[in-house]
C-alpha positions as YAML, in Angstrom:
chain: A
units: angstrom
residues:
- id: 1
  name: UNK
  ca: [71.03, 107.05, 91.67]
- id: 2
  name: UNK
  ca: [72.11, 109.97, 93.72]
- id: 3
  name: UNK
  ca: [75.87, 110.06, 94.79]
- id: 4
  name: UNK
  ca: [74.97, 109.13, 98.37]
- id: 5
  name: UNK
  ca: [73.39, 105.74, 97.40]
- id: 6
  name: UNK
  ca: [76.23, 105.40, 95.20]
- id: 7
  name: UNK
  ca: [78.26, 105.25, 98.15]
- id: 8
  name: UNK
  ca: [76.86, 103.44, 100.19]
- id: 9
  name: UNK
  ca: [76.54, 101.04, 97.43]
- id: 10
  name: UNK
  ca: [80.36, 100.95, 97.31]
- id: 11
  name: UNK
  ca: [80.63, 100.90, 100.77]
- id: 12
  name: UNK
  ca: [78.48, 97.66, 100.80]
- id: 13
  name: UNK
  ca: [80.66, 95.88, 98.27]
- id: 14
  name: UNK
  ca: [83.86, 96.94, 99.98]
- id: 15
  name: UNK
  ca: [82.85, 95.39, 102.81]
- id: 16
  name: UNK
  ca: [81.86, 91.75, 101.36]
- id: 17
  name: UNK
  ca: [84.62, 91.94, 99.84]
- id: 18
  name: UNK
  ca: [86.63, 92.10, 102.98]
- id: 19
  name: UNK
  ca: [84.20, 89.65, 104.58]
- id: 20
  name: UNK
  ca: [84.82, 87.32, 101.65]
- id: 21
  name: UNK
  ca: [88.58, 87.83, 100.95]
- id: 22
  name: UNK
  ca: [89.81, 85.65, 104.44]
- id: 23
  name: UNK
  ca: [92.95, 83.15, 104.66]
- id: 24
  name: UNK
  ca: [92.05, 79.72, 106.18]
- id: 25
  name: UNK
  ca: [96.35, 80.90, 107.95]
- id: 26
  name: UNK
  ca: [98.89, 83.53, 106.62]
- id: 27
  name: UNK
  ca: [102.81, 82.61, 107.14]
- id: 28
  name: UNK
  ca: [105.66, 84.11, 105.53]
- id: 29
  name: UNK
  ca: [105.32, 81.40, 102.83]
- id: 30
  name: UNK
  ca: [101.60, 82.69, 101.95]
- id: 31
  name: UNK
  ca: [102.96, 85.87, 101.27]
- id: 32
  name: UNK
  ca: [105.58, 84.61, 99.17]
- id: 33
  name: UNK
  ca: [102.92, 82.97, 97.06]
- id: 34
  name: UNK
  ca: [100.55, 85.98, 97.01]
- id: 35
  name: UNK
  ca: [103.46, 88.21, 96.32]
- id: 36
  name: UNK
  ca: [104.45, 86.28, 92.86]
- id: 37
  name: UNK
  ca: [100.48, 86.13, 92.12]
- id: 38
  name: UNK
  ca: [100.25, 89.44, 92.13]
- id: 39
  name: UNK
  ca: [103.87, 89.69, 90.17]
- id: 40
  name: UNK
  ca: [102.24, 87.67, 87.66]
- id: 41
  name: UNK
  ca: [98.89, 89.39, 87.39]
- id: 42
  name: UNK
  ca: [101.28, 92.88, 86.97]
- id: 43
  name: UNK
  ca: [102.55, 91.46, 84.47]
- id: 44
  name: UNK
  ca: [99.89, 90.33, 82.26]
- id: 45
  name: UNK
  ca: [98.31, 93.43, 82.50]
- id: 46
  name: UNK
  ca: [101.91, 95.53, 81.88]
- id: 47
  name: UNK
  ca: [100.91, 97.72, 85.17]
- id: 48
  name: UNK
  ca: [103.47, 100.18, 86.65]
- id: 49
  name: UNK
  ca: [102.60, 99.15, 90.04]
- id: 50
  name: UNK
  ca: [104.67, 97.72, 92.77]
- id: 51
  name: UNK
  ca: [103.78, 95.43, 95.49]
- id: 52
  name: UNK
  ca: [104.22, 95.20, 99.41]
- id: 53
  name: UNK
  ca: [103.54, 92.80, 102.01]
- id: 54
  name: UNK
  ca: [103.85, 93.71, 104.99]
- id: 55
  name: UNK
  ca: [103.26, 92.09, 108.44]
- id: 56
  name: UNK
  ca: [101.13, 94.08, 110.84]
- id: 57
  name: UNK
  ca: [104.64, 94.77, 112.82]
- id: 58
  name: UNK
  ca: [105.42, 96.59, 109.43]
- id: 59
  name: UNK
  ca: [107.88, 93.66, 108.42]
- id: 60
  name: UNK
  ca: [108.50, 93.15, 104.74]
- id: 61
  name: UNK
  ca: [107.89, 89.75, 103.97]
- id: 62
  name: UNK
  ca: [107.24, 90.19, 99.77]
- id: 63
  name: UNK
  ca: [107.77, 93.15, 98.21]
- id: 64
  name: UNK
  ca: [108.53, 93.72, 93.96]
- id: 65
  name: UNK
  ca: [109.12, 96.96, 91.78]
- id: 66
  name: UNK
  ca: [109.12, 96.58, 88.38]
- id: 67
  name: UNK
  ca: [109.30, 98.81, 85.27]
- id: 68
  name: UNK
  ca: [107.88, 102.16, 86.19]
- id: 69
  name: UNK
  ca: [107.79, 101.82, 89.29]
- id: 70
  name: UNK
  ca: [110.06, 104.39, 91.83]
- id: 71
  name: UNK
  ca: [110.57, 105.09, 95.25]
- id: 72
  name: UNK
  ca: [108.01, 107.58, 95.78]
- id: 73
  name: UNK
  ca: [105.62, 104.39, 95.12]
- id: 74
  name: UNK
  ca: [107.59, 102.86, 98.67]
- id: 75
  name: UNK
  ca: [106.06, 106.01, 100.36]
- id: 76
  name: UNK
  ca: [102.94, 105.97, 99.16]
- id: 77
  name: UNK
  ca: [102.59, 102.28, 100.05]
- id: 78
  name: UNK
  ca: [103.84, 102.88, 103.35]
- id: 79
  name: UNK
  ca: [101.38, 105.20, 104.20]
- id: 80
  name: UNK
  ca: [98.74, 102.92, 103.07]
- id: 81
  name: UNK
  ca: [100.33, 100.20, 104.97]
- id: 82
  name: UNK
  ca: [99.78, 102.61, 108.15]
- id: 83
  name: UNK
  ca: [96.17, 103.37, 107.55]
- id: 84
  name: UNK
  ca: [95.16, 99.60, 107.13]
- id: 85
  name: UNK
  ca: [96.72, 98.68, 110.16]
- id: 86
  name: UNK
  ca: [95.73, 101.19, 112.12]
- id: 87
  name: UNK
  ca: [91.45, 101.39, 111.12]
- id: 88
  name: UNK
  ca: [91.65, 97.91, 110.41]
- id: 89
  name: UNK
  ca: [89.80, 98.07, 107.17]
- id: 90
  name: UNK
  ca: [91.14, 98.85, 103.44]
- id: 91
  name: UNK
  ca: [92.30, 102.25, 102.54]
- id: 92
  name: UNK
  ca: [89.83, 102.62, 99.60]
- id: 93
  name: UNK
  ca: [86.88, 101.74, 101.85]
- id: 94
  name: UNK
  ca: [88.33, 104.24, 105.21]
- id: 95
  name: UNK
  ca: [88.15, 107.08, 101.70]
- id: 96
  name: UNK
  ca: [84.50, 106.17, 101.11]
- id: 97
  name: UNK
  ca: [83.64, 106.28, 104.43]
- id: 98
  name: UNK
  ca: [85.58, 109.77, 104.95]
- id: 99
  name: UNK
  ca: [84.03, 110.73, 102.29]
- id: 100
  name: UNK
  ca: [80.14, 109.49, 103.47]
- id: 101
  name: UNK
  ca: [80.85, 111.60, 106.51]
- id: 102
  name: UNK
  ca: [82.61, 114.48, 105.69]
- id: 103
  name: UNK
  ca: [85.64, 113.71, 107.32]
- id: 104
  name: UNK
  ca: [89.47, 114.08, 106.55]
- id: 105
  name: UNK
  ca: [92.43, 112.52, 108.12]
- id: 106
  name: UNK
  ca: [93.02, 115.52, 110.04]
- id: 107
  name: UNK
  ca: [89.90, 115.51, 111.17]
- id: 108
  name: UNK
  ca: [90.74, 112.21, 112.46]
- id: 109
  name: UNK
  ca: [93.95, 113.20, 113.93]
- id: 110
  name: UNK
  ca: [95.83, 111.51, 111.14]
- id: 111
  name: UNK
  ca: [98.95, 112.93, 109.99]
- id: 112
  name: UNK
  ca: [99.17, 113.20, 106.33]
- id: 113
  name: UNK
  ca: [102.81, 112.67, 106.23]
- id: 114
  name: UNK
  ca: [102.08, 109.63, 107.82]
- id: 115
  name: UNK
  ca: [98.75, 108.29, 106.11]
- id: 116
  name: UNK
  ca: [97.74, 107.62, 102.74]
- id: 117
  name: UNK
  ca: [93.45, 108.56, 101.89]
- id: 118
  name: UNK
  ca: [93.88, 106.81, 98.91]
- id: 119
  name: UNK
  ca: [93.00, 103.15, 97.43]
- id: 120
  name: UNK
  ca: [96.07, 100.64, 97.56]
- id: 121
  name: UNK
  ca: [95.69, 99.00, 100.90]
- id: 122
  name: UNK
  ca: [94.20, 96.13, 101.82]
- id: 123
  name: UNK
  ca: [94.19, 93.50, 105.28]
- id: 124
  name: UNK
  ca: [94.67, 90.14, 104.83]
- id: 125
  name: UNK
  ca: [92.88, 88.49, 107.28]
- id: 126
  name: UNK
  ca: [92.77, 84.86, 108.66]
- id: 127
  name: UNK
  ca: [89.50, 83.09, 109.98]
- id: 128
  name: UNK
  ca: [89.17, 83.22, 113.65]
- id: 129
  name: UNK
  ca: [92.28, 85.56, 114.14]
- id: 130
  name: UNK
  ca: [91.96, 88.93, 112.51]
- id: 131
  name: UNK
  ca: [94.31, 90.97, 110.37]
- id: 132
  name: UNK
  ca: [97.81, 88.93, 109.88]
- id: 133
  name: UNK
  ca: [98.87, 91.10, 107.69]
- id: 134
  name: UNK
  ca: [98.97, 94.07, 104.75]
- id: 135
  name: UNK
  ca: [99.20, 93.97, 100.85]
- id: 136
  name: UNK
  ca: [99.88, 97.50, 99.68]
- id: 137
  name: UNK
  ca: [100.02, 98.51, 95.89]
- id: 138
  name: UNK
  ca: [100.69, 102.36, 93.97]
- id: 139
  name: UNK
  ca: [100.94, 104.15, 90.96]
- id: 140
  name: UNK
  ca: [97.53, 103.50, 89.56]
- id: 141
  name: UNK
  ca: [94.39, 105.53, 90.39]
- id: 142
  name: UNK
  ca: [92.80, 104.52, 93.39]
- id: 143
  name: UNK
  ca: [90.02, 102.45, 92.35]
- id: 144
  name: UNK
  ca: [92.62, 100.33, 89.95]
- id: 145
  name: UNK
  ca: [95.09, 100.10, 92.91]
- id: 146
  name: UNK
  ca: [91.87, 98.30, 94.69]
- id: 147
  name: UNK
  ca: [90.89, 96.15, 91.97]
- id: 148
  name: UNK
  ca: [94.74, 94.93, 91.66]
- id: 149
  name: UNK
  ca: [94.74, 93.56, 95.28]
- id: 150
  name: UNK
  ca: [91.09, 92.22, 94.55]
- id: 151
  name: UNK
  ca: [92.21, 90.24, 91.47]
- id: 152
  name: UNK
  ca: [95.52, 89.01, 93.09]
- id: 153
  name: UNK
  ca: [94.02, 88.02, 96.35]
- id: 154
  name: UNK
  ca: [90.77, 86.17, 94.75]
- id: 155
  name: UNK
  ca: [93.15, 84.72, 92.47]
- id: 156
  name: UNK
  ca: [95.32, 83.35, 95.28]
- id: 157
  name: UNK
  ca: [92.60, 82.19, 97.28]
- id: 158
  name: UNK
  ca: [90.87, 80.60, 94.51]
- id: 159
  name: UNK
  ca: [87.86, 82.42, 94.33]
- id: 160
  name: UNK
  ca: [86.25, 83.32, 90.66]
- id: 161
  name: UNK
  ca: [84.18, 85.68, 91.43]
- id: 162
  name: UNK
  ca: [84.45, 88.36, 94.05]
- id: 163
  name: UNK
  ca: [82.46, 91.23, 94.42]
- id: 164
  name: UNK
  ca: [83.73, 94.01, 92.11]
- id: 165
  name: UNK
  ca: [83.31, 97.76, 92.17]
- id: 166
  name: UNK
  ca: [81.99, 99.04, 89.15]
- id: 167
  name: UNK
  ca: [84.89, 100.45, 86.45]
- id: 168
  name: UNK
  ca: [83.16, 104.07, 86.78]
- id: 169
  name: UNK
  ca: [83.25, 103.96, 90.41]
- id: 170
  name: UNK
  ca: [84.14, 107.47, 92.13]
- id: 171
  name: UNK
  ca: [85.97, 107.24, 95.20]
...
């Protein structure tokens, strides 16, 4: 398979699973919950990866650092934060389709200081309304940043079996 299909490939399963991954409603209390999911699924796999949740205002309504985890993380998840809510897709999927097109942020007119091209961001979206929100991890490589917010979300949502980027994916 040549790179191309590749990704497009991954571009295809990034999108189910933002098609799949929806919240019947999202209040501060739903991202309390996901928040200690994904707590819990850090810790069972001993991850050095913090968590935000952030409203698409940029409020924090959930956010943990655990072992390992340090403030350049908040940065990096910031800018990820920024880059969800602004193209309104996740940040690992906006990469693949950079990537598909031979773009860059700057060639976007994104400021790097100011936007992460990196996997770690994902929308949380509610039937009928749109985005309601952000979940932002760092600290892993990209593709493991994604999967995190894939496991903890499915998890929280109750749904065994998401689509799944391959391990060997490259992003």
């Amino acid at each position: 398979m040549s790179a191309n299909s590749n990704m497009d490939n991954y571009i295809d399963i990034m999108e189910e699973q933002e098609r799949v991954l929806v919240f019947d409603h999202f209040t501060r209390k739903d991202a309390w919950d996901l928040g200690h999911v994904f707590v819990d699924l850090i810790g069972e796999k001993q991850l050095p990866a913090p968590i935000c949740i952030r409203l698409l205002s940029g409020l924090i309504v959930f956010q943990f650092s655990g072992d390992g985890t340090n403030a350049d993380n908040q940065y990096w998840m910031l800018r990820k934060f920024r880059m969800v809510r602004d193209l309104e897709q996740s940040t690992l999927l906006s990469v693949a389709w950079f990537k598909k097109k031979g773009e860059t942020l700057e060639s976007r007119g994104l400021d790097r200081s100011r936007y992460a091209d990196a996997g770690g961001g994902f929308p949380l979206r509610v039937k009928g309304a749109g985005i309601a929100g952000v979940a932002t991890v760092s600290g892993l490589p990209q593709t493991q940043d994604h999967a995190l917010l894939i496991g903890g979300i499915s998890r929280y949502l109750g749904i065994e079996n998401p689509p799944r980027l391959p391990e060997d994916a490259l992003i």
